[in-house]
C-alpha positions in Angstrom: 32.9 -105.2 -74.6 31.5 -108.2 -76.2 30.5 -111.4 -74.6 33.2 -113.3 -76.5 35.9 -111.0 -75.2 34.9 -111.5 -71.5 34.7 -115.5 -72.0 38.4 -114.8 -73.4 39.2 -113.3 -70.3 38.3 -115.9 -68.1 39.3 -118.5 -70.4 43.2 -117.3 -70.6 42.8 -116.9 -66.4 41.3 -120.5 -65.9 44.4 -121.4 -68.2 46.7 -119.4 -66.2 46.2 -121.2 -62.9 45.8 -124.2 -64.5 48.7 -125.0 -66.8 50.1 -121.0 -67.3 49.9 -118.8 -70.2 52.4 -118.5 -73.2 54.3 -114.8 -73.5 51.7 -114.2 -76.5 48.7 -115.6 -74.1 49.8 -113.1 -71.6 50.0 -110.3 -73.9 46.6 -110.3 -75.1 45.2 -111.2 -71.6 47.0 -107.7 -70.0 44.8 -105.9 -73.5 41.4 -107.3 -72.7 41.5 -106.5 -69.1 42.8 -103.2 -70.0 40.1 -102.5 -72.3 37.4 -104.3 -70.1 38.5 -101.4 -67.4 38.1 -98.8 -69.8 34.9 -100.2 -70.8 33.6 -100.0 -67.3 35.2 -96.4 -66.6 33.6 -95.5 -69.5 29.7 -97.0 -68.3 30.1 -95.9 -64.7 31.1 -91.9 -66.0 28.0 -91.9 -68.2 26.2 -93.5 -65.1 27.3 -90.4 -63.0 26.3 -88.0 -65.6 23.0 -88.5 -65.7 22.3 -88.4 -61.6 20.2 -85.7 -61.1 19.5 -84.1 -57.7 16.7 -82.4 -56.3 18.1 -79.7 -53.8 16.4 -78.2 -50.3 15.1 -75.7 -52.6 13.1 -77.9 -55.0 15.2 -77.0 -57.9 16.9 -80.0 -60.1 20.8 -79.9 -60.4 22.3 -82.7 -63.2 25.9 -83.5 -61.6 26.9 -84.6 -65.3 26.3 -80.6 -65.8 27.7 -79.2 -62.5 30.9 -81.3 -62.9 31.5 -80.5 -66.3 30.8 -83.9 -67.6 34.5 -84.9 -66.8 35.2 -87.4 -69.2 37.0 -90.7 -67.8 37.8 -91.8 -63.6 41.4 -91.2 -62.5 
């Protein structure tokens, strides 16, 4: 997400408690923070991927690889 989407976001919510938002202000708030928490589902699954663990055994197990590199949080 870009940094002008984000000041967006808090722009329309600084509005929101401040004065309140039109129906079309509203509308494109609900899409930016829908795709902001896609955006950070997104990071935090690649994040999770790339853990690697080093077992009792000394052998090196990539979670991304074990868990089948599940694509998106539920």
């Amino acid at each position: 997400m870009k940094q002008e989407q984000i000041d967006r976001i808090n722009e329309l919510y600084r509005k929101s408690k401040a004065e309140g938002l039109t129906e079309k202000e509203k509308k494109e708030q609900d899409l930016l923070r829908k795709q902001f928490v896609a955006d950070v589902k997104k990071n935090l699954t690649a994040q999770l991927n790339n853990i690697d663990m080093v077992n009792a055994d000394g052998t090196v197990e990539n979670l991304g690889e074990k868990y089948g590199n599940k694509s998106g949080l539920s």
